[in-house]
C-alpha positions in Angstrom: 24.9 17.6 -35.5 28.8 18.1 -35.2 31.1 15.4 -36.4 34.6 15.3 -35.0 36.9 12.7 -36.5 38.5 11.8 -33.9 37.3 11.9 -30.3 33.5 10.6 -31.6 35.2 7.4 -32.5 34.3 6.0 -28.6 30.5 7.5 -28.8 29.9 6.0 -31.7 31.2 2.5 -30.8 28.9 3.3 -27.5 25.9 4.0 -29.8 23.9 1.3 -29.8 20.1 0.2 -31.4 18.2 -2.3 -29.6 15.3 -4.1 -30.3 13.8 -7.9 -29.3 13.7 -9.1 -32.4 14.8 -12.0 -35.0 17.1 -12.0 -37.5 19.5 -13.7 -40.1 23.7 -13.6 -39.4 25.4 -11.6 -42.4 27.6 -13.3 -44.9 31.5 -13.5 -44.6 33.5 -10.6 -45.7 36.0 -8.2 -44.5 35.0 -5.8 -41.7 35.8 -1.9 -41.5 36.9 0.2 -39.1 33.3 1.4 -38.1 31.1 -1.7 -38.3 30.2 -1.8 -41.8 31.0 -5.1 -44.1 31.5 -4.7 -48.1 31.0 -7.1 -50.5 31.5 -7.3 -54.4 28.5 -7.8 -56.5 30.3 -7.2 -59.6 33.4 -5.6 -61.0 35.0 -4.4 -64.5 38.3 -6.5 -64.0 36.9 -10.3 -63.4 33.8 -8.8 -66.0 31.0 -11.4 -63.9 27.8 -11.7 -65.6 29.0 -10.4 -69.2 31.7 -12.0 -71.2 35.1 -10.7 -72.1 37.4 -7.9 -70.8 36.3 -4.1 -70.4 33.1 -3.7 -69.2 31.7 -1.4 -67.2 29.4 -1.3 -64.5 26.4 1.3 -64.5 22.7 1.9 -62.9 22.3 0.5 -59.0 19.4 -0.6 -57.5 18.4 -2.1 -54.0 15.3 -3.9 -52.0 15.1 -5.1 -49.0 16.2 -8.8 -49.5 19.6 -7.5 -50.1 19.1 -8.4 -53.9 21.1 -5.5 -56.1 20.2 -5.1 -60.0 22.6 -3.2 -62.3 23.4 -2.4 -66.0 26.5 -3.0 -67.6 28.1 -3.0 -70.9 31.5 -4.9 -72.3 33.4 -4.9 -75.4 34.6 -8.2 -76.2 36.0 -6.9 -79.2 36.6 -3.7 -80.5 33.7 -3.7 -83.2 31.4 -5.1 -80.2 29.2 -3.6 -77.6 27.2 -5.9 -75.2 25.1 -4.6 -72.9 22.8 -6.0 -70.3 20.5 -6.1 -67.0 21.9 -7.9 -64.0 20.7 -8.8 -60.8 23.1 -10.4 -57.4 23.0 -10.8 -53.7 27.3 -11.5 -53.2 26.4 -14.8 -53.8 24.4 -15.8 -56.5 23.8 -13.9 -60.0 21.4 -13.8 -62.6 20.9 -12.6 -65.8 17.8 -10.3 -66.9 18.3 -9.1 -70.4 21.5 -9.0 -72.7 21.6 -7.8 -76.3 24.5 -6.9 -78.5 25.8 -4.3 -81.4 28.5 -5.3 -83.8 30.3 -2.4 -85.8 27.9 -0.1 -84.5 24.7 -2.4 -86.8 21.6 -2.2 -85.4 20.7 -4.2 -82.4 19.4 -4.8 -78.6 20.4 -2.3 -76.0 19.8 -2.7 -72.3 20.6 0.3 -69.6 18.7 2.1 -66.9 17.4 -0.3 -64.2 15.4 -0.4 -60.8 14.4 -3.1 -58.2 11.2 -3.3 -56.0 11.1 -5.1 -52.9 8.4 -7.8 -55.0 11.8 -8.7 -56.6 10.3 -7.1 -59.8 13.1 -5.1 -62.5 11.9 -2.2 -64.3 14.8 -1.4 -67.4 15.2 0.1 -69.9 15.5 -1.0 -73.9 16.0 0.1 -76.9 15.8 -1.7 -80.4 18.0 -0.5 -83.3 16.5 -3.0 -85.8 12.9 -1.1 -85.2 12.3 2.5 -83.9 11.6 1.0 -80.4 12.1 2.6 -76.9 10.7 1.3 -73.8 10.7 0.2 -70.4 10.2 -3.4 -69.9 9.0 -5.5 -66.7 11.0 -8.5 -65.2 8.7 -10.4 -63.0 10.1 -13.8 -62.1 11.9 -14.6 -65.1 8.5 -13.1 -67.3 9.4 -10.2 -69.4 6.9 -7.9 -70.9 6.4 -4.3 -71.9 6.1 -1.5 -68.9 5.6 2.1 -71.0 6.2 2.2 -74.8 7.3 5.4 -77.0 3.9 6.4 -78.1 2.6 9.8 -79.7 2.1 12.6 -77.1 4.0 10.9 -75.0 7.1 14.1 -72.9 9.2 11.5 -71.5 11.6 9.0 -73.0 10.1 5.2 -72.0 13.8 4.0 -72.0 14.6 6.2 -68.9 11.8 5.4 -66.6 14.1 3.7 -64.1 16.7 6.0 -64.3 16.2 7.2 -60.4 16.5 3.7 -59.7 13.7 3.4 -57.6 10.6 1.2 -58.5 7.7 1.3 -55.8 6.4 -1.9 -54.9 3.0 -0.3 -56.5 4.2 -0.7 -59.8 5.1 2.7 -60.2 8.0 5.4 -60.8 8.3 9.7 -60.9 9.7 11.5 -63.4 9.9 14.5 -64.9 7.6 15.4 -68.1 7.4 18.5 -69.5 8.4 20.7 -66.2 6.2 19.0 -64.0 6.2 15.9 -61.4 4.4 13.3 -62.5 4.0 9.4 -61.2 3.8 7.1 -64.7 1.9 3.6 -63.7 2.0 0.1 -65.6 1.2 0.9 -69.6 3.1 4.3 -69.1 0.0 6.6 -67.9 0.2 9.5 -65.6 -1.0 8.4 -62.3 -0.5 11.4 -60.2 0.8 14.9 -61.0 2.7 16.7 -58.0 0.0 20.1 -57.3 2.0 23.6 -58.2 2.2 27.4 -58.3 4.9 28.9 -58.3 7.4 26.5 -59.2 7.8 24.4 -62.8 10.8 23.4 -64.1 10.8 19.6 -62.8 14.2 18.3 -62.2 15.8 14.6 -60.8 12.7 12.8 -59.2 11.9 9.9 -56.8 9.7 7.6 -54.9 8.9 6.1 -51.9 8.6 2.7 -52.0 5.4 2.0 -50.9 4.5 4.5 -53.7 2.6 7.2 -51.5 5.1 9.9 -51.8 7.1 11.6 -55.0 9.7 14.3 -54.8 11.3 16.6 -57.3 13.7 19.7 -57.6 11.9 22.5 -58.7 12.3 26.2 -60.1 10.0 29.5 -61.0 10.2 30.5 -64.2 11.4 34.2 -64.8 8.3 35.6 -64.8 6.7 34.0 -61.5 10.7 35.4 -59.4 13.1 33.7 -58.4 12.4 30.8 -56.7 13.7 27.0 -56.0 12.6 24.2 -54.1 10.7 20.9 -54.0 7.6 19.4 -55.3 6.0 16.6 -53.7 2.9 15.1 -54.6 0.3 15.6 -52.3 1.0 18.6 -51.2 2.0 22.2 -52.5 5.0 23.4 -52.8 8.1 23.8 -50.1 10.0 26.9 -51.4 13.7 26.7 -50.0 13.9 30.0 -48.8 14.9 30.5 -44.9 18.1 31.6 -44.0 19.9 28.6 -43.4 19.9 28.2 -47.4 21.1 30.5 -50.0 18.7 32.9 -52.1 19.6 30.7 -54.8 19.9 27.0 -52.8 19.9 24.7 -56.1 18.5 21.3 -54.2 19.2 18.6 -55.6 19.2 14.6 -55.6 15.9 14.3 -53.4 14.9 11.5 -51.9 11.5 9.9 -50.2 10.4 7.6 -47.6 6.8 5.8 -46.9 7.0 8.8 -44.2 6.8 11.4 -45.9 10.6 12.4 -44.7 12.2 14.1 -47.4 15.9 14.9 -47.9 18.0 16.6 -50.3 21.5 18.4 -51.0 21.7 22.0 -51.5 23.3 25.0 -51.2 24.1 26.8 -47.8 24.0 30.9 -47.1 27.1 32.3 -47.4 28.8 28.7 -47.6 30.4 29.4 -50.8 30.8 26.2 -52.8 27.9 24.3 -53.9 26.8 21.2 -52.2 27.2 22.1 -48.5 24.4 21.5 -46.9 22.1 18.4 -46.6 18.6 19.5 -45.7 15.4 17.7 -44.1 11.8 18.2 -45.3 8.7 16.5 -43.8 5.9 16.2 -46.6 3.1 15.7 -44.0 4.0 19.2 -42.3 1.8 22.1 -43.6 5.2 24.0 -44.1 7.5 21.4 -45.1 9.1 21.6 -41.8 12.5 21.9 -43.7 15.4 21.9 -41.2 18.8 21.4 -42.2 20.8 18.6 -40.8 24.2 18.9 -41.7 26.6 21.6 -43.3 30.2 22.0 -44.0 30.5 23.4 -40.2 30.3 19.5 -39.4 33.5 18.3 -40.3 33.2 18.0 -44.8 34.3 19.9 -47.1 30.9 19.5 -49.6 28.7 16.5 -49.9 27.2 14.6 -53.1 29.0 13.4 -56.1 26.7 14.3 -59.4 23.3 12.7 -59.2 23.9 9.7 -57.3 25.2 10.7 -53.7 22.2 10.3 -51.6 19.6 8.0 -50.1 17.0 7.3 -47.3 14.8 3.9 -46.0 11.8 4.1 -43.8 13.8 4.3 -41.0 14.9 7.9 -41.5 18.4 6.5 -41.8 20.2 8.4 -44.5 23.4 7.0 -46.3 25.4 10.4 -48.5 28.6 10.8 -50.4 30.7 13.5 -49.1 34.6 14.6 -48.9 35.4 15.4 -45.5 37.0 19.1 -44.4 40.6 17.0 -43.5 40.7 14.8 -47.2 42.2 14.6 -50.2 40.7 16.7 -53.0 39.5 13.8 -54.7 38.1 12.0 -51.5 34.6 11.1 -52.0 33.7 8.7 -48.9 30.3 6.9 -47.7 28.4 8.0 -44.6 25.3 7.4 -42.8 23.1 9.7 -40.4 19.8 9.4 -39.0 16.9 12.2 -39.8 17.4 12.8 -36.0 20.9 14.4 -36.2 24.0 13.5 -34.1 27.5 12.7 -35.5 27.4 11.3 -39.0 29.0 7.5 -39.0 32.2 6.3 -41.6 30.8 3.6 -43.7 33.4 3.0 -46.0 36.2 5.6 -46.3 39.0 5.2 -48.7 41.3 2.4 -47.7 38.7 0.0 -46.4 38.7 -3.6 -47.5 36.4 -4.6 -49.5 35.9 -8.5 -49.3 38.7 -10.5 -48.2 41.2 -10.9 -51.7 43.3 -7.5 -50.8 40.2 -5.2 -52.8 39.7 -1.6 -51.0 37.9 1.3 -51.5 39.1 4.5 -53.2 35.7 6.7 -53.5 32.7 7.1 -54.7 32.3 7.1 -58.4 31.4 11.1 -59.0 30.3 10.4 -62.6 27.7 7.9 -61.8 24.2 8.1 -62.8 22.1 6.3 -60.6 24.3 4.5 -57.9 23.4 5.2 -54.3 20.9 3.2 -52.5 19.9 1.9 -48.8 17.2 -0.5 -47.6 15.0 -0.6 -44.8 17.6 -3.9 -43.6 20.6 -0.6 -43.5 22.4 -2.6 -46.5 23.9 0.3 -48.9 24.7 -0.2 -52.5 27.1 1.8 -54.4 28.9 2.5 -57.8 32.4 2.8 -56.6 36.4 2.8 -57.8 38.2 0.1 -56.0 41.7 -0.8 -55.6 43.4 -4.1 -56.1 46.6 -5.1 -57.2 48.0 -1.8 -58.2 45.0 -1.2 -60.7 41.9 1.1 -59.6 38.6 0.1 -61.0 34.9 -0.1 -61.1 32.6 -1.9 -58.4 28.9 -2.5 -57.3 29.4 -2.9 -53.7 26.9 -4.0 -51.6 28.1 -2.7 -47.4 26.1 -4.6 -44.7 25.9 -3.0 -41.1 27.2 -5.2 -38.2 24.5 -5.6 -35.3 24.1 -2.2 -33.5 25.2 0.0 -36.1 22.1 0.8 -38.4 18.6 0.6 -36.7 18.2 -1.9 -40.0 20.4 -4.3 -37.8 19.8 -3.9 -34.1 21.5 -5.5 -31.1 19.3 -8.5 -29.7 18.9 -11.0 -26.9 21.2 -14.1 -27.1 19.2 -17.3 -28.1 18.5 -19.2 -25.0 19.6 -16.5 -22.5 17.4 -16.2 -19.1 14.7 -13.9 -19.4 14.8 -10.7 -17.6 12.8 -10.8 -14.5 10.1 -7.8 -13.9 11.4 -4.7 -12.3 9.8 -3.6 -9.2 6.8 -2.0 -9.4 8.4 1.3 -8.3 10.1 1.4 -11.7 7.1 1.7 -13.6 4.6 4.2 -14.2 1.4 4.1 -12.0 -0.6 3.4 -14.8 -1.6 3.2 -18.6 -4.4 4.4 -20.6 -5.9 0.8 -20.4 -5.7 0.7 -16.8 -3.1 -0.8 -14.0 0.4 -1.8 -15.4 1.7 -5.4 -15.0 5.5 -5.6 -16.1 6.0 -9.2 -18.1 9.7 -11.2 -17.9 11.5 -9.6 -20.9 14.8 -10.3 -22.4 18.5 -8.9 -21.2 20.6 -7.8 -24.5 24.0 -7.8 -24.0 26.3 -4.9 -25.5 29.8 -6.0 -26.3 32.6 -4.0 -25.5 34.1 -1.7 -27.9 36.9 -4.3 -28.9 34.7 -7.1 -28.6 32.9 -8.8 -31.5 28.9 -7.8 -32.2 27.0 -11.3 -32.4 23.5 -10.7 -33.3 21.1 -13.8 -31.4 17.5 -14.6 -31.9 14.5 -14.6 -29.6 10.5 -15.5 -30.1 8.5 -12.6 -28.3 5.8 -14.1 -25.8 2.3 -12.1 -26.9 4.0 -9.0 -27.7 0.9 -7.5 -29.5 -0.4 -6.9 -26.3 2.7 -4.6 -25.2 2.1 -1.0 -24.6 5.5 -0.1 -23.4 9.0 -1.3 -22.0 11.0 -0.9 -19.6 14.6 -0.4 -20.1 17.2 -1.3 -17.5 21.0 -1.3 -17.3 22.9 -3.8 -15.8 24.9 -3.2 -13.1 28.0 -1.1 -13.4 26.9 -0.4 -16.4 27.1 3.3 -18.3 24.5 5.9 -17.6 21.9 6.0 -20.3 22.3 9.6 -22.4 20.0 9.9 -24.8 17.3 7.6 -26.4 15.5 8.0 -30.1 12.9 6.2 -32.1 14.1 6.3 -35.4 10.5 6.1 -37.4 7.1 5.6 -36.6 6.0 2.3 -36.5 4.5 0.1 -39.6 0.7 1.7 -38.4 2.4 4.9 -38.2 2.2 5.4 -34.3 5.0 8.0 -33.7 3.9 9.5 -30.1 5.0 8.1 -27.1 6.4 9.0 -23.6 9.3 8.4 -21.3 8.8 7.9 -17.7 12.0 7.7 -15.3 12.9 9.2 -11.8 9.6 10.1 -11.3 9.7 12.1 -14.6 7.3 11.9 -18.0 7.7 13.3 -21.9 6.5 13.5 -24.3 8.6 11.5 -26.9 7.8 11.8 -31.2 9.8 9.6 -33.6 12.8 10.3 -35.6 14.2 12.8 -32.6 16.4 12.4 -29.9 15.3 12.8 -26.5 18.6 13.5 -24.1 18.1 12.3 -20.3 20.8 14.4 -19.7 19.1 18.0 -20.2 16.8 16.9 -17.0 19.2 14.2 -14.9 22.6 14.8 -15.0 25.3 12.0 -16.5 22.3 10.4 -17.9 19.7 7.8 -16.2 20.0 3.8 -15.4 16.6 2.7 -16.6 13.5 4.3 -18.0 9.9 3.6 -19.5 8.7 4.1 -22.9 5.1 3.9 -23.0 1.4 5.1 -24.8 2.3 2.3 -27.4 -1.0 1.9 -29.6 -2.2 -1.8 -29.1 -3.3 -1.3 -33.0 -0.1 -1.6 -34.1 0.2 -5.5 -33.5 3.8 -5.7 -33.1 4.6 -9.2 -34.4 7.0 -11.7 -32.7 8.7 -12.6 -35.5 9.2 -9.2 -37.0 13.4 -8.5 -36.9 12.5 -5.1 -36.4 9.0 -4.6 -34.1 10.2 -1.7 -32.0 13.8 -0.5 -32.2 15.3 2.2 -30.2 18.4 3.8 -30.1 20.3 4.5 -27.0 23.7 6.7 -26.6 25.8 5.7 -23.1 28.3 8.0 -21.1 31.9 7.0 -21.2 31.7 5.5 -17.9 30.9 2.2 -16.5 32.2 -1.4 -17.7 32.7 -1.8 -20.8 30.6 -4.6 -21.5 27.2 -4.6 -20.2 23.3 -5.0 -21.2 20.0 -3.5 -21.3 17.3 -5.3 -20.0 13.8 -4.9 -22.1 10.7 -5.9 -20.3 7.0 -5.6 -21.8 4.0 -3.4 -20.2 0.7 -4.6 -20.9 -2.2 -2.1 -18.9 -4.9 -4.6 -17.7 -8.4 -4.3 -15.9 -8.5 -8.2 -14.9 -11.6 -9.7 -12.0 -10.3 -10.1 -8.8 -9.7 -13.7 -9.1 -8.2 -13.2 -12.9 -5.8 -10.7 -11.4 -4.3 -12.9 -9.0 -3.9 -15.7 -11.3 -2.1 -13.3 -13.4 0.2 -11.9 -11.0 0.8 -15.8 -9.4 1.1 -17.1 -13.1 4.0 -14.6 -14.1 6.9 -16.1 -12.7 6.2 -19.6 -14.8 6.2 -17.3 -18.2 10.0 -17.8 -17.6 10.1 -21.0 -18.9 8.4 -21.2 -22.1 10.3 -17.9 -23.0 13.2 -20.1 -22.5 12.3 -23.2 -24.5 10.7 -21.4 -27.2 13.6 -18.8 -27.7 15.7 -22.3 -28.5 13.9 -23.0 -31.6 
């Protein structure tokens, strides 16, 4: 969990996430220090998508297609405010909604705003020339009314997307009245979060498949003194242990389809607020809360108002925090998996931004809503920028290079030659489903720590059928430290084991399993297995089965891991010698078709 700013810079260039997989090349900009890419979306000196000088930027939002929405507003003049809903990908730009107010007359206003990965935009609206507050729906260029200002209603309409996250359900959490509630098209109460002790309801989220809702919570005077979370679901997770202070103030929580939960609060004895970022898991009868990391790991506090903190479904967690060695006004972007380890720079003050000169001074503390990842690792952020002399506002969209975020894993070269099978020595006698037969996989190379990361493309031959892989490194390779699983998989499969040197464990998603507490310097190949055949890993899915692998210092520098597929088989006689003849000519239509 420690972070060292200096002598972690070679482990994490040797961390690496692999998968066999398919995926797109990112778009040109300027790369940082630790693999990351940022982009502009929009600015408040060249003022894109509103006319005029002086605007600002506001709300951020993010899905999965790398498509960010956000609010604005401009004065064109000073008896003018123009506001309006926005939506970009770095390289095209839209318009949602724009209204206008001149000498402070009635008219249209725009703000709050949230993006679902149907491309849908939940914002806010507000009418001066009738008493009008609501939350309107953007659905492929359709506009109609989400939740309207209607009597009884606890909540303001105009703020629903004020978390900015919309679940691809259609719906958002809040809090009404002290409580956590999930509000549904047309503005009813879906689901209401179950409580005892604790009331109080404070900044709220969802996941995005819509399963899971999390807020801040507190007892009243009456009940003692309690915080801690509500999820709905489940009862309540009281923030009481010893690694958090009697009065541990979480805030900014966030939600995955998982269940994982994460939050900043309070440490014991840590003095100033914000120093520790903490772990829940909603599926845990206790919450299993577990902190992850404090201000003994290298920062000075983390979180920047309400809008410091996000996690994607595969437990990878992006947070604002000044680190221990900065300047007081530091505010920098990082990234750390639920699993723990060294926390990664994404974009620390002085890193370009684009290619026109633009770099990064921090994070904006005073935004509302402007932190998000997606499950691709892409990070979107309100943020002051530096060009020319003059310091800013920016929406910056960061993109991971290949390796870096499990979003974005390492893959197979197109047309490379397959990987043939390992012995039979290197496998595991057998598999739930009977003998094990070890298919040609795919060799993925990892570039040396100087070298450019070029992401390929390969088309997986039957992979539903795998029920494990081996992994094996080249030779003169690095020894092979530690291994993780960052989530469980789409059917939610997150118990597996790892076979090597005779050797089998149990392995769970989302924690690190280190070959080095039971081989010393690490291992040169191993076997993940107990892969449910349910989960129908599809070839063309970019991420089917990621893993994440850590490598000692020694070795080559450039090197790769070859993957190879296990199916478990109880073939006739005659079928099982056709098989085991008919393996070496799977070699060739793995090489034509990974050309297409």
């Amino acid at each position: 969990m420690t972070v060292h700013h200096g002598a972690p810079h070679r482990l994490r260039q040797l961390t690496r996430l692999l998968a066999l997989a398919l995926i797109a090349p990112w778009g040109a900009a300027a790369l940082g220090a630790d693999g990351y890419r940022a982009i502009t979306i929009a600015d408040s000196r060249s003022g894109a998508g509103l006319p005029g000088a002086g605007w600002s930027v506001g709300n951020v939002s993010l899905n999965n297609a790398g498509v960010v929405a956000y609010s604005g507003f401009a004065r064109p003049s000073p008896n003018e405010l123009r506001t309006g809903v926005f939506i970009g990908d770095g390289s095209t730009f839209r318009t949602i909604a724009e209204g206008s107010r001149i000498n402070n007359q009635p008219g249209d206003s725009y703000g709050v705003v949230a993006i679902n990965n149907r491309n849908q935009v939940l914002f806010g609206y507000q009418s001066g020339v009738v008493s009008q507050d609501e939350s309107r729906l953007w659905d492929n260029g359709a506009v109609s009314s989400f939740a309207r200002r209607t009597p009884g209603i606890q909540y303001a309409p105009y703020a629903l997307a004020n978390a900015g996250i919309f679940s691809d359900q259609n719906t958002v959490a809040l809090a009404a009245a002290g409580q956590l509630v999930v509000i549904g098209q047309g503005g009813g109460v879906v689901e209401t979060a179950p409580r005892s002790i604790l009331g109080q309801a404070g900044s709220a989220s969802i996941s995005s498949n819509g399963r899971f809702a999390i807020s801040t919570g507190a007892s009243s005077a009456s009940a003692g003194s309690h915080t801690g979370l509500m999820i709905t679901g489940r009862s309540e997770i009281l923030l009481g242990t010893s690694a958090i202070a009697a009065s541990p103030q979480p805030r900014i929580p966030q939600i995955n389809n998982h269940g994982t939960g994460v939050f900043i609060s309070n440490r014991a004895g840590g003095g100033a607020a914000g120093n520790l970022l903490g772990v829940v898991d909603a599926r845990a009868p206790s919450g299993a809360f577990r902190p992850l990391l404090d201000t003994d790991d290298g920062f000075a506090s983390f979180g920047a108002s309400s809008a410091a903190l996000a996690i994607n479904n595969r437990n990878e967690i992006v947070f604002a925090a000044r680190p221990a060695n900065g300047a007081t006004d530091d505010l920098n972007v990082y990234s750390v998996t639920t699993a723990g380890g060294a926390a990664r720079p994404v974009l620390v003050r002085g890193d370009p931004i684009g290619t026109d000169g633009t770099t990064f001074e921090r994070i904006n503390p005073s935004s509302q809503n402007g932190f998000k990842i997606n499950d691709r690792g892409q990070i979107a952020v309100l943020a002051a920028v530096r060009r020319g002399g003059q310091v800013f506002e920016s929406i910056i969209r960061i993109d991971p290079e290949a390796g870096v975020s499990p979003g974005n894993p390492l893959l197979p070269p197109p047309g490379s030659e397959p990987a043939p099978p390992p012995p039979p020595s290197a496998l595991p006698p057998t598999l739930p489903g009977g003998p094990v037969f070890a298919l040609p996989g795919w060799r993925i190379p990892i570039p040396g720590t100087g070298g450019p990361r070029t992401p390929g493309r390969i088309t997986w031959i039957d992979p539903e059928f795998a029920e494990g892989y081996v992994y094996t490194m080249s030779a003169g390779g690095p020894q092979i430290e530690s291994i993780v699983v960052p989530a469980p998989l789409p059917g939610g499969d997150d118990e597996f084991t790892v076979h090597f040197d005779g050797l089998s464990f149990a392995l769970k998603a989302g924690q690190q399993f280190r070959f080095t507490d039971h081989v010393p310097g690490g291992v040169l190949g191993f076997t993940i297995f107990g892969i449910d055949v349910a989960e129908q890993l599809d070839p063309d899915d970019p991420n089917a089965f990621i893993t994440g692998l850590t490598f000692g210092a020694s070795g080559t520098d450039e090197f790769s891991i070859a993957m190879n597929p296990l199916v478990a088989v109880v073939p006739e006689p005659a079928a099982a010698l056709l098989m085991l003849l008919g393996m070496p000519l799977l070699a060739g239509p793995l090489r034509r078709r990974s050309k297409r």
